[in-house]
Each structure stands twice: as structure tokens, then as C-alpha cells.
MARKE-634876 format. One record per residue: x, y, z of N, C-alpha, C, CB in turn. Coordinates in pm, whole numbers, padded with zeros to 5 digits, always signed. Glycine has a CB too. Example, Ala and Ser with C-alpha at 12.3 -4.5 7.8 and 13.67 -1.06 7.14 Angstrom:
! MARKE-634876
+01319-00569+00780+01230-00450+00780+01320-00330+00780+01131-00447+00905;+01285-00225+00708+01367-00106+00714+01290+00003+00787+01408-00060+00572;
//
This chain:
! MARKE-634876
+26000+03032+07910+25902+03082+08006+25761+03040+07966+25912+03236+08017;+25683+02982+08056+25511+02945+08033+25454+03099+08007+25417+02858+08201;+25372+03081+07956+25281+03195+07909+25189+03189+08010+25213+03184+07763;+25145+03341+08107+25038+03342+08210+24959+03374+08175+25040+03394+08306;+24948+03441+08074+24813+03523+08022+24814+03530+07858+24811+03695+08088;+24704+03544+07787+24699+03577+07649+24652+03748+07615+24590+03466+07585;+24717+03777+07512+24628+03899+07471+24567+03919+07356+24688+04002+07477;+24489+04001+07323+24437+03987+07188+24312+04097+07144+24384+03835+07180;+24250+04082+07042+24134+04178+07017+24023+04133+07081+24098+04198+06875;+23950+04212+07205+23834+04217+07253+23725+04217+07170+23829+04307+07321;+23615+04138+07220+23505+04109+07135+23456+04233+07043+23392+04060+07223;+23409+04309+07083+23421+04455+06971+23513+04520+06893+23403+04558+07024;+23646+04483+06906+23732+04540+06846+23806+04639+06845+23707+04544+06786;+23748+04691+06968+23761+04853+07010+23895+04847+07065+23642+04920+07132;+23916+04740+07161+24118+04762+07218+24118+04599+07211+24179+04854+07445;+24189+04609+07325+24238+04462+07335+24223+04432+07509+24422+04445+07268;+24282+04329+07501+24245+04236+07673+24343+04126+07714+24084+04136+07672;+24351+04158+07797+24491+04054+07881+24374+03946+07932+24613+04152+08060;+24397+03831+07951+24314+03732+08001+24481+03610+08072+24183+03659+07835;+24452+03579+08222+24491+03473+08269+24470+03357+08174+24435+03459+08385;+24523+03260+08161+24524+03078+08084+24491+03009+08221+24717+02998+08002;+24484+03073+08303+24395+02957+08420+24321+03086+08545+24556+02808+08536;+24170+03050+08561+24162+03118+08605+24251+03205+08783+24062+03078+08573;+24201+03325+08845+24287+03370+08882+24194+03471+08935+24395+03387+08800;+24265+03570+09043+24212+03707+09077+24322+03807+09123+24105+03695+09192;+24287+03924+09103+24364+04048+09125+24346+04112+09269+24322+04152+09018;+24435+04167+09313+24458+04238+09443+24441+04351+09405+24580+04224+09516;+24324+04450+09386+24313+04560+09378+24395+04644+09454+24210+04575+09391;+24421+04652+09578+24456+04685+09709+24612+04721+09666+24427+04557+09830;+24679+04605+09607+24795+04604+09562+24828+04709+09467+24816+04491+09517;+24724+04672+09363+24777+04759+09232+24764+04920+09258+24678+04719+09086;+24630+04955+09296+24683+05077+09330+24752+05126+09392+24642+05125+09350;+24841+05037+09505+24954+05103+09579+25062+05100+09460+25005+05017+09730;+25088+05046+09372+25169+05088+09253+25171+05155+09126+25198+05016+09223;+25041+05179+09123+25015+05215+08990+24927+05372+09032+24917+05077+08898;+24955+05449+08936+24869+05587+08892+24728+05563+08898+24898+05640+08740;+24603+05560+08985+24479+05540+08976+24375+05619+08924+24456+05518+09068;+24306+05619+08837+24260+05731+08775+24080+05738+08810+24307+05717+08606;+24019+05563+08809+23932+05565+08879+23917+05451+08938+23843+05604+08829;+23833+05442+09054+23878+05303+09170+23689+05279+09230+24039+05380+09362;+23692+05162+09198+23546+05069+09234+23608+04955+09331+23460+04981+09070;+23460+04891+09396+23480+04793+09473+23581+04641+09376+23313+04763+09529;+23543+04663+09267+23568+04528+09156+23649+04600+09036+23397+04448+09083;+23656+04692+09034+23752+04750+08873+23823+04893+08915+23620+04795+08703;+23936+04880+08891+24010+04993+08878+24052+05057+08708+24136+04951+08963;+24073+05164+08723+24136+05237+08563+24262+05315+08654+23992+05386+08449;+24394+05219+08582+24476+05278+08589+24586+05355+08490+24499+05218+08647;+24678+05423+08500+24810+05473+08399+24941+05410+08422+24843+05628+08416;+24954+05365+08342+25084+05299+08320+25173+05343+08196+25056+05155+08309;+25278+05423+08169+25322+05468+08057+25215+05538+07982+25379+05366+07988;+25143+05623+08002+25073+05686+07923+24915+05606+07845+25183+05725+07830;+24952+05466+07925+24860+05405+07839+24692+05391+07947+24944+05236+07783;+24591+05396+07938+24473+05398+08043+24458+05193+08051+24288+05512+07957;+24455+05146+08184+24408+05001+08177+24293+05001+08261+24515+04892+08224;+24188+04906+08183+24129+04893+08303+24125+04765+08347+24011+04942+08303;+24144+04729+08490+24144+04646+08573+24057+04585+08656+24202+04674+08617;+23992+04422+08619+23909+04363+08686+23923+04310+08767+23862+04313+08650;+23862+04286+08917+23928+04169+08980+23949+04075+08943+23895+04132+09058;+23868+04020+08851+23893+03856+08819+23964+03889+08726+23773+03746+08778;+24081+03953+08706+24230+03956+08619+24184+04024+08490+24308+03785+08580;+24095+04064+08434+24065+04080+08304+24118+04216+08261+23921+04064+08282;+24252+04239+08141+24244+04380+08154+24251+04436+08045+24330+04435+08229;+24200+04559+08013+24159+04668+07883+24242+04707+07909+24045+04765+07857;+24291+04774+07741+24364+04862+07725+24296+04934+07630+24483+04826+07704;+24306+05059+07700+24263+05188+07603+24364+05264+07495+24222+05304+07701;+24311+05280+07396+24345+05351+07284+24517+05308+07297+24294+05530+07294;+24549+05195+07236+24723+05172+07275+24705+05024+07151+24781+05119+07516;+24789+05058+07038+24798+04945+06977+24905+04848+06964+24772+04971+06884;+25005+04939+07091+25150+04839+07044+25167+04718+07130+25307+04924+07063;+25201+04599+07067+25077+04477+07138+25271+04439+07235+24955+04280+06961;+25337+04539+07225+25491+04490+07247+25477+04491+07421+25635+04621+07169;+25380+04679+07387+25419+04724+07537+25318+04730+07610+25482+04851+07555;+25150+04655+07528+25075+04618+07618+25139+04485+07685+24941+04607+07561;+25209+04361+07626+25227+04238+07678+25333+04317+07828+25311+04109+07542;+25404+04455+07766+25503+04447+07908+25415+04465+08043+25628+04584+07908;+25352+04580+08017+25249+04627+08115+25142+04529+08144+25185+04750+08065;+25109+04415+08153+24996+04287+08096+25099+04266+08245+24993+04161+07893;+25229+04219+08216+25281+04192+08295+25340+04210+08459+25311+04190+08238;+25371+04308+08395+25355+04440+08513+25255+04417+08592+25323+04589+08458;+25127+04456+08611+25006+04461+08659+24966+04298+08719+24913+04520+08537;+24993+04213+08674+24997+04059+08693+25121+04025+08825+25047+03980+08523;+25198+04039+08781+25338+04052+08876+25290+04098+09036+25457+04191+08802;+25261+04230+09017+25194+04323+09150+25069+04235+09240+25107+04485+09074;+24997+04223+09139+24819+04155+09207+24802+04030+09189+24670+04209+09131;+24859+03966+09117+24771+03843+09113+24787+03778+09230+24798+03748+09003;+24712+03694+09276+24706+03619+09419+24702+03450+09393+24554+03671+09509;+24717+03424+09461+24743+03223+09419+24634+03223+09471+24878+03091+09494;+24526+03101+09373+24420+03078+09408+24434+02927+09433+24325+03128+09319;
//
């Protein structure tokens, strides 16, 4: 399988970040019809997924809050990608 996205430690160190390998954009519209919404902007959502908080950019970029297991951020990375991403 090609790799769609990378993850890794965000510039501060504080969590981590899903990033597309080519750029890309998210269907907000989408994700919250699937996902637990906790807070919702024109350009970023914060959603719940397994207990874990993400936050969600349109242009694909996504945080993960306080969650270090890099097993079941890559599942949920996925998850969330699967739902929104849109062919650009």
C-alpha cells in the first residue's frame, strides 16, 4: 500500500500531526456527518474519535490531542482521510 499521509511530532512537541504527501483538502461537511463534533469553524473542526480529541484543517492537517499511541493515531489519520478527503 502507498503511504497517503505522514505522521509525526509537531513543531512544538506538544502532540503530533497527520500531514497528506501531496497536497489535498478536507470535506468538513463530510466529517462531521461521521464523526463526534466537539467544535466546528468555517476552516477547522475538533473532533472525537475513540476517546482521542483531533483537530481538523481543511487543508488536511490533523492534531492530535493528548494521545501518544502512534498505532491508533495512524488508524484514525486514516479514518478521517477515507471520509473527507476530496480529489484535487
Amino acid at each position: 500500500m502507498i503511504p497517503l499521509f505522514t505522521l509525526g511530532k509537531c513543531k512544538t512537541k506538544a502532540g503530533y500531526t497527520a500531514k497528506l504527501l501531496k497536497s489535498g483538502k478536507l470535506n468538513l461537511t463530510k466529517v462531521q456527518q461521521e464523526f463526534e463534533v466537539i467544535l466546528q469553524t468555517p476552516i477547522v473542526l475538533v473532533i472525537r474519535i475513540e476517546q482521542v480529541e483531533i483537530i481538523v484543517h481543511q487543508y488536511a492537517e490533523l492534531f492530535f490531542k493528548n494521545c501518544a499511541d502512534v498505532a491508533l493515531m495512524e488508524k484514525l489519520a486514516a479514518k478521517v482521510y477515507k471520509v473527507g478527503l476530496e480529489k484535487v
